[in-house]
C-alpha positions as CSV (number, residue, x, y, z in Angstrom):
1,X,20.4,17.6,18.5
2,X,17.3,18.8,20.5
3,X,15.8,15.3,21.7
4,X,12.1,17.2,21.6
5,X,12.9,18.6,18.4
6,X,13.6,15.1,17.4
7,X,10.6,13.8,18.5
8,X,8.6,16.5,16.8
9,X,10.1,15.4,13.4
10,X,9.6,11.8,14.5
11,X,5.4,12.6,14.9
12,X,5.6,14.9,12.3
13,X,6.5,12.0,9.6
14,X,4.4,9.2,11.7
15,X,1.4,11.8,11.2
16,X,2.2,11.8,7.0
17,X,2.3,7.7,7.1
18,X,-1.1,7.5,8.8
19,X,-2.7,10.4,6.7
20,X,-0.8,9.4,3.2
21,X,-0.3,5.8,3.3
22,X,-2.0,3.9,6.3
23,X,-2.8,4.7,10.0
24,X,-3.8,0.5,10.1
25,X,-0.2,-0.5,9.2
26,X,1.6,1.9,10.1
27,X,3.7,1.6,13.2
28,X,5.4,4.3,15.2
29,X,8.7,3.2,17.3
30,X,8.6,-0.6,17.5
31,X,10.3,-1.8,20.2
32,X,11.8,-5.2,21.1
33,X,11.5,-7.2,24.2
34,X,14.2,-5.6,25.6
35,X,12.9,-2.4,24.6
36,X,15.4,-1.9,21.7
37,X,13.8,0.4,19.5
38,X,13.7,-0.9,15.5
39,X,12.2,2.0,13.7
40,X,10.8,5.5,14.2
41,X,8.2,4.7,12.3
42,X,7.7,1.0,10.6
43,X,5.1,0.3,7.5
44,X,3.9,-3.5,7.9
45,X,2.1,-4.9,4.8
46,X,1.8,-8.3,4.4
47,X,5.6,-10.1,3.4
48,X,6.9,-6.1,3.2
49,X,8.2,-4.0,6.0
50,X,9.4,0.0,5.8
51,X,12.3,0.5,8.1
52,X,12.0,4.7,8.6
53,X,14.7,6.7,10.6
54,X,14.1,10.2,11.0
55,X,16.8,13.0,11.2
56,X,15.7,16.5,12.3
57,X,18.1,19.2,12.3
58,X,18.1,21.9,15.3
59,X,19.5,25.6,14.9
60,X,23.2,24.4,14.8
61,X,25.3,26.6,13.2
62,X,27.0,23.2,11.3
63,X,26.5,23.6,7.9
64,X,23.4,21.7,6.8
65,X,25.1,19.5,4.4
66,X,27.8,18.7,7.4
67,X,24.5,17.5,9.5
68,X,23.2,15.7,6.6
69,X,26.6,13.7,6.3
70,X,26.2,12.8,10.0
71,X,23.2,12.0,10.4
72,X,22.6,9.5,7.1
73,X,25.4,7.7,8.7
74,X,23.9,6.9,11.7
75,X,20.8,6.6,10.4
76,X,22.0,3.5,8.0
77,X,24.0,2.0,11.0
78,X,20.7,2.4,12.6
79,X,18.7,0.4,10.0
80,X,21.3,-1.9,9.0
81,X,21.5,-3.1,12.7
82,X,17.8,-3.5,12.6
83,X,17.1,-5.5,9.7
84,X,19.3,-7.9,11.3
85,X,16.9,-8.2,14.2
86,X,14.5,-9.1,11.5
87,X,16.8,-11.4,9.8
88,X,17.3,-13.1,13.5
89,X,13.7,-13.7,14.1
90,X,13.6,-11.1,17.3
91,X,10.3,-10.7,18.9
92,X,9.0,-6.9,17.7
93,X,6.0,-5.4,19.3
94,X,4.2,-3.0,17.2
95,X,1.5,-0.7,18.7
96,X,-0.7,2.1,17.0
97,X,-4.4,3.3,17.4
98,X,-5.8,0.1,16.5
99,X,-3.5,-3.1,17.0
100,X,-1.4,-4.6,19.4
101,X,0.6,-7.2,17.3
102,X,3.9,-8.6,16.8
103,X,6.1,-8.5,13.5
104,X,6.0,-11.6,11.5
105,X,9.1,-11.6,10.7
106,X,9.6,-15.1,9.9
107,X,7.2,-14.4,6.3
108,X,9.0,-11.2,5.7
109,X,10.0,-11.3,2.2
110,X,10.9,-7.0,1.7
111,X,12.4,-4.8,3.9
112,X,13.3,-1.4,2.8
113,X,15.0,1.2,4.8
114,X,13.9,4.7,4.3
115,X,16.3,7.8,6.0
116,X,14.0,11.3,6.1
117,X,16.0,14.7,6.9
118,X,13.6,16.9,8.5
119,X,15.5,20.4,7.9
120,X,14.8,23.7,6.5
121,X,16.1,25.2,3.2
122,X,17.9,23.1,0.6
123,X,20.6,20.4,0.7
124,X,22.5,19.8,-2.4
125,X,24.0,16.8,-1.7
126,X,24.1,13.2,-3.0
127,X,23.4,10.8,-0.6
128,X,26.8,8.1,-1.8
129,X,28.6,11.5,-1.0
130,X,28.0,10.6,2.9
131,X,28.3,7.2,2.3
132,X,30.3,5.5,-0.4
133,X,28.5,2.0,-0.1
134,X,25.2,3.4,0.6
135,X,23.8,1.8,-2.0
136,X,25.7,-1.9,-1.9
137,X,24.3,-3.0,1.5
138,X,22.0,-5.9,1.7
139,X,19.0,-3.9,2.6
140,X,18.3,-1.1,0.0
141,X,18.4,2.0,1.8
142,X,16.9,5.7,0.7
143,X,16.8,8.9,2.0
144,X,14.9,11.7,1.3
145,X,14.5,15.2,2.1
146,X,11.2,15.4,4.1
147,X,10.3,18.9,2.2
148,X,9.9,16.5,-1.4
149,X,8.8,13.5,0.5
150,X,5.7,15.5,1.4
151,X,5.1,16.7,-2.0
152,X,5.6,13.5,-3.8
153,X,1.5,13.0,-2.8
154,X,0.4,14.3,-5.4
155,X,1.6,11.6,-7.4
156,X,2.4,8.6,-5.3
157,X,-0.2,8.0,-2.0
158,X,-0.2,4.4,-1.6
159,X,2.1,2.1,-0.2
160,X,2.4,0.0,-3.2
161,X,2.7,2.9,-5.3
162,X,5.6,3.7,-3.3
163,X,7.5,0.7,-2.8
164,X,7.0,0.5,-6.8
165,X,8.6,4.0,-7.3
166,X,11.2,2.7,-4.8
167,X,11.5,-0.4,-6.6
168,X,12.5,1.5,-9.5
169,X,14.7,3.9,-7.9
170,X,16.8,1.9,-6.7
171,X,17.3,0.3,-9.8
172,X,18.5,3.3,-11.0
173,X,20.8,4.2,-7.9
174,X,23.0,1.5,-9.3
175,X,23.6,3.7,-12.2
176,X,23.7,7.3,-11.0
177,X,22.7,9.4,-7.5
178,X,20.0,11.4,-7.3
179,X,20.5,15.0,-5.2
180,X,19.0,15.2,-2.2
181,X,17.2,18.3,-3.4
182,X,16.3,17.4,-7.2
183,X,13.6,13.9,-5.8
184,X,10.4,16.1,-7.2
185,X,12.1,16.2,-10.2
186,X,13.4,12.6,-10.5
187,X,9.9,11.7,-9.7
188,X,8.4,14.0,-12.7
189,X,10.9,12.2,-15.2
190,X,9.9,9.0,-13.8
191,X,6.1,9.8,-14.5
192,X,7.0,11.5,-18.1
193,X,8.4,8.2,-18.8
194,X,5.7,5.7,-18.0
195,X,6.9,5.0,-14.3
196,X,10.6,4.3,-15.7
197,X,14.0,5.5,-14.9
198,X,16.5,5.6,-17.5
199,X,19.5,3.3,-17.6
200,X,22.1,5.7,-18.3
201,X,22.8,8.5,-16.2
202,X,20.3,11.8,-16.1
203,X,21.4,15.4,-15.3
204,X,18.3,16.4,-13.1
205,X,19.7,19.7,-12.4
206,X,19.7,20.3,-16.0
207,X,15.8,21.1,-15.9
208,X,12.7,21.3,-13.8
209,X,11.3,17.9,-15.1
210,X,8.8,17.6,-12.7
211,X,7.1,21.1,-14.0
212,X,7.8,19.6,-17.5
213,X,5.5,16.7,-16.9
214,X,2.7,19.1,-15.5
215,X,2.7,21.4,-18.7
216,X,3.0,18.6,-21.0
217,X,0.7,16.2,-19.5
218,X,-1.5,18.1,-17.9
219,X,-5.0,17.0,-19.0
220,X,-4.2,13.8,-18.8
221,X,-2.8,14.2,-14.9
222,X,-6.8,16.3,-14.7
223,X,-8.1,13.1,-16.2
224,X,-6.3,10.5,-14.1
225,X,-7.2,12.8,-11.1
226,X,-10.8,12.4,-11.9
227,X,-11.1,9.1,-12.5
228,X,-9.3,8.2,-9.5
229,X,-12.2,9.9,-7.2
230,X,-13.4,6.6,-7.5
231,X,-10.8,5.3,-5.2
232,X,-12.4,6.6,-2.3
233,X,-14.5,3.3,-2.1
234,X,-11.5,1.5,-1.5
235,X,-9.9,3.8,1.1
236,X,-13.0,4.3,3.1
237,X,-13.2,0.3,2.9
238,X,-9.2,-0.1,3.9
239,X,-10.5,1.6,7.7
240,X,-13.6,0.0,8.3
241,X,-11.7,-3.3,9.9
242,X,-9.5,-1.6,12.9
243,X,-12.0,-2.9,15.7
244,X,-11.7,-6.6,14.3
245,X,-8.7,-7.9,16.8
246,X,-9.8,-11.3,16.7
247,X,-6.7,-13.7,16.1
248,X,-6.2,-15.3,12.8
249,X,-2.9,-17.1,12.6
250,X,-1.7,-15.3,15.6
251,X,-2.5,-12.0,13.9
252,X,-5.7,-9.5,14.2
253,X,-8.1,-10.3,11.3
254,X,-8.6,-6.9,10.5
255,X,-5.2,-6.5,9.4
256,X,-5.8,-9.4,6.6
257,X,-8.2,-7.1,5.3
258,X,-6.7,-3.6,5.5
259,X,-3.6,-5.9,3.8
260,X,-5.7,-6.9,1.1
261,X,-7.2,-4.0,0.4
262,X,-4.2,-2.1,0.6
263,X,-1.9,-3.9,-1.4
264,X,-3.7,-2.2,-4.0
265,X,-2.4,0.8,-6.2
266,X,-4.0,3.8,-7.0
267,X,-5.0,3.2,-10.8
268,X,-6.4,-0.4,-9.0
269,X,-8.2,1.0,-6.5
270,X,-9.9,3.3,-8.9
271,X,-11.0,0.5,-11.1
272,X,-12.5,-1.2,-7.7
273,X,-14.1,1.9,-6.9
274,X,-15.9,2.4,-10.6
275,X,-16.8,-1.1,-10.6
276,X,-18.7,-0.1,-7.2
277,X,-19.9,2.6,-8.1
278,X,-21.5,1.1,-11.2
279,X,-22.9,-1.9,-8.9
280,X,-24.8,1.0,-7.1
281,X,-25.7,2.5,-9.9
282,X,-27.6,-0.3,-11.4
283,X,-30.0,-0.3,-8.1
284,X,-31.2,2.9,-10.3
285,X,-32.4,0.6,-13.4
286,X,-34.3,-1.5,-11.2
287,X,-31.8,-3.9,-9.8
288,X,-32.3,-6.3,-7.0
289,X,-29.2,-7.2,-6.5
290,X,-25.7,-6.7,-7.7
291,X,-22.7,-9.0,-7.2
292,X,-18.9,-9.3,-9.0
293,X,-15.5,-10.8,-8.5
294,X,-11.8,-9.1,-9.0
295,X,-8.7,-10.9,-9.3
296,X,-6.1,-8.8,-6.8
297,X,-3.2,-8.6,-9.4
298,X,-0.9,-8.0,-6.0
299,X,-2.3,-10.6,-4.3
300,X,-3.5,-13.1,-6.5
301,X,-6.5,-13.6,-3.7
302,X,-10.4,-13.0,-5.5
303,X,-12.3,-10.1,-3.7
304,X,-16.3,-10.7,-4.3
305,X,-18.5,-7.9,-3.9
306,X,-21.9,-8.3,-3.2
307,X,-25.6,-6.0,-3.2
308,X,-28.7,-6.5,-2.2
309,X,-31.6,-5.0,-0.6
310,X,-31.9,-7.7,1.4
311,X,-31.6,-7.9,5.8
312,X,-28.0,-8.2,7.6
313,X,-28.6,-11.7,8.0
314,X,-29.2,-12.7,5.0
315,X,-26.6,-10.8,2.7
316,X,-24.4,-12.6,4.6
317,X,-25.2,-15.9,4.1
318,X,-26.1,-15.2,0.7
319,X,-22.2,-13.4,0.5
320,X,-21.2,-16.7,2.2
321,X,-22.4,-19.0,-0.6
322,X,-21.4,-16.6,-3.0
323,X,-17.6,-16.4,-1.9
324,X,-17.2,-20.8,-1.4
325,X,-18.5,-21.2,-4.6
326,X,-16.1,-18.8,-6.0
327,X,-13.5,-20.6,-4.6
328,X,-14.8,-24.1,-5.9
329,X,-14.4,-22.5,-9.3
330,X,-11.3,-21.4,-9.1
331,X,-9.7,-24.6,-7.4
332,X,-11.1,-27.0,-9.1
333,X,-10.5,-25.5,-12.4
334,X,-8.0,-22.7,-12.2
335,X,-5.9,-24.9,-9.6
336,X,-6.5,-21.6,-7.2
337,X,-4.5,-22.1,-4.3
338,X,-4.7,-18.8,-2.5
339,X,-8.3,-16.9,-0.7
340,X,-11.2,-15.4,-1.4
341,X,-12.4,-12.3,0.5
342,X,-16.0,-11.4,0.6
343,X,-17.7,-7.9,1.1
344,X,-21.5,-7.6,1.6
345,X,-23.5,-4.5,1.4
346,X,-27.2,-3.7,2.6
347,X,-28.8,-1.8,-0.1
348,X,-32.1,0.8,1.3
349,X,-35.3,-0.2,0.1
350,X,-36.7,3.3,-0.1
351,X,-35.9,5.5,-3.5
352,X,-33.2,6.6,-4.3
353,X,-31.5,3.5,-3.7
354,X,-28.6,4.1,-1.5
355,X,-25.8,1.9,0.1
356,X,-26.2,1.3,3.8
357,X,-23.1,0.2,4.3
358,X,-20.8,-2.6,4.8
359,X,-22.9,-5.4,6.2
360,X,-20.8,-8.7,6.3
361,X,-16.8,-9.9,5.0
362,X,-15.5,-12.7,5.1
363,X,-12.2,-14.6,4.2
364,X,-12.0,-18.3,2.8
365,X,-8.9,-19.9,2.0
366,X,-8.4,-22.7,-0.5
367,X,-7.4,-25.1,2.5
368,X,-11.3,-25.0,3.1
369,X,-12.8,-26.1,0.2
370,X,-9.6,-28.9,-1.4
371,X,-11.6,-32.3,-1.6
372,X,-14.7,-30.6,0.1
373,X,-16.8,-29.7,-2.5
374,X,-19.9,-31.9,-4.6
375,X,-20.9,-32.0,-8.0
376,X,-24.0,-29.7,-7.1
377,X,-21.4,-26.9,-6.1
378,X,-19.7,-27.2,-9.4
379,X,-22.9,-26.9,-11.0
380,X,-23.9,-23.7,-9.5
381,X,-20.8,-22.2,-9.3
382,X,-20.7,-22.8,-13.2
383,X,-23.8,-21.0,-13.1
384,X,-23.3,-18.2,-10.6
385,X,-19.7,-17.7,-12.0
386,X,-20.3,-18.3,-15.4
387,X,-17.7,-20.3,-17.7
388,X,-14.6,-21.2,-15.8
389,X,-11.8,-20.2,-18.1
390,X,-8.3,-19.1,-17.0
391,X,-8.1,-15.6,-16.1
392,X,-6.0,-12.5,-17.0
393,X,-5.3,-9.8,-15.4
394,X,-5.2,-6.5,-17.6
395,X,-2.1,-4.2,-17.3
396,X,-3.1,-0.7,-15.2
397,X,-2.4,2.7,-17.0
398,X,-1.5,5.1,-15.6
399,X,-3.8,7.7,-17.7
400,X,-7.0,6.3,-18.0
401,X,-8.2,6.4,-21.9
402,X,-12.4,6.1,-23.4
């Protein structure tokens, strides 16, 4: 193969990571200290990592089924030789626009390997056709055609959402292949039946499923759509951190919070994003100040969000406050052994009322507050937080109901 046109399929996918998923976590050709590339592109959030190896085909007159063979079989040698690096504790540098950084790999708890075939017209082929074991190695390993990768968007745009999907998949490798050229329409089955595969084998060839689940459901897919507009909040939040490269752990702190925030799936992130929207809102009814607190159902970590038309200064140490005493209440009566993260935001003081902007975060752990708390701080976090009582986390639709 063409080693530019394999570097143009390379950028090509690194470009769709950063744009569809995360251009903070998202890592093109990680190298090791011996310069051993891992990756051509690697996802990093929190415990889970996304081994990618991309295959682009040139104008070889080799059939292109032929060239898919070859190449998903050094692409799995590829990442199978990797994840051992990981498993061995290797020193991996990662470099992208933002962060300098080494791979954790000590508190990886996922890795996934992904194969993308970068190639023109269709491949009807089954991926355990090239390599019998495919799907019996230690690491679970994909591929896709890049042509449905890109279109899979529309439905999945987040990397949770996509390690769920993959999640799921895999599951239902174990049962049956899926044709390289019938993934849109695995995917529209999957969404026709509540995020589920089946456990018995399904003929995807038998139908176009995927257009199926756009006739059938399409006002709820318009309604979902809408309601996920809201999400924007959260995604435009997710960026904000890139020039925070001050060392937490041994790691940049703005990758904590791009973490957090991104470990969040769509139908979350559009809840956040109502939720923030309706804090704004209430600046409208005469508000002077607007604060709440969301259980990450990822995470398990409490995000509080906090308004005011009130200077720099003092919405963060108001935010401050606000975040400890969260964390008092959920330790001391929750037995909350995880972090709180904290997101301030300056509200104008002319009419409308509009948000200035991100004004202060911060991150507390539980380590900070165990046996370091009074009486008086139960008291008013009682009173700021209301009740303490167990929490729940409500499931997520999919399609948003009144």
């Amino acid at each position: 193969m063409d080693n530019n046109n394999g570097t143009v399929g390379e950028k090509l996918v690194a470009k769709f990571f950063d744009k569809h998923f995360s251009k903070v976590f998202s890592f093109p050709n990680p190298k090791t200290k011996s310069k051993a590339e891992v990756a051509d592109v690697l996802v990093w959030m929190n415990g889970t990592v996304l081994l990618i190896e991309v295959k682009t085909r040139d104008r070889s007159t080799v059939p292109v089924e032929s060239w898919a063979e070859l190449r998903m079989r050094k692409a799995s040698a590829q990442i199978k030789k990797n994840y051992g690096r990981i498993k061995a504790r290797e020193k991996i540098f990662l470099h992208n626009s933002y962060y300098d950084t080494q791979l954790d790999c000590e508190d990886i708890s996922q890795v996934i390997g992904i194969i993308i075939l970068i190639h023109d017209g269709d491949i009807n082929l089954l991926p355990s056709q090239a390599i019998e074991d495919i799907y019996d190695q230690e690491i679970p390993i994909h591929v896709f055609s890049g042509n449905a990768l890109f279109e899979m968007t529309e439905e999945i745009d987040t990397v949770p959402d996509f390690c769920y999907y993959l999640e799921d998949r895999f599951d239902y490798l174990k049962v049956a292949d899926i044709p390289l050229n019938k993934e849109l329409d695995a995917l529209g089955y999957y969404k026709s039946q509540s995020n589920q595969f089946p456990n018995t084998s399904i003929d995807f060839e038998s139908q176009s499923f995927l257009e199926t689940y756009r006739a059938a459901m399409v006002e709820q897919i318009a309604a979902r759509n809408a309601h996920n507009q809201y999400s924007q909040w959260l995604d435009k939040l997710e960026n904000v951190f890139t020039d925070q490269r001050r060392l937490l752990d041994g790691y940049p702190i703005g990758l904590y919070f791009a973490w957090e925030l991104g470990s969040m799936a769509r139908r979350e992130r559009a809840i956040m994003g109502e939720k923030i929207e309706k804090a704004r809102e209430a600046f409208l009814r005469g508000k002077p100040f607007r604060r709440f607190a969301y259980c990450n159902p990822s995470t398990s970590n409490w995000l509080v969000f906090y308004f005011a038309k009130l200077p720099p200064r003092k919405i963060h140490d108001n935010l401050e406050r606000f975040v400890r005493l969260k964390l008092v209440s959920e330790f001391h009566w929750n037995s909350f052994d995880f972090g709180v993260y904290g997101f301030g935001f300056q509200v104008s003081i002319t009419l409308p009322p509009r948000l200035l902007g991100l004004s202060s975060a911060i991150v507390i752990g539980a380590d900070e507050v165990k046996e370091n708390y009074t009486e008086t701080d139960l008291e008013d976090a009682r009173r700021i937080w209301a009740l303490p009582s167990a929490y729940t986390i409500n499931a997520i639709e999919e399609f948003p109901t009144d």
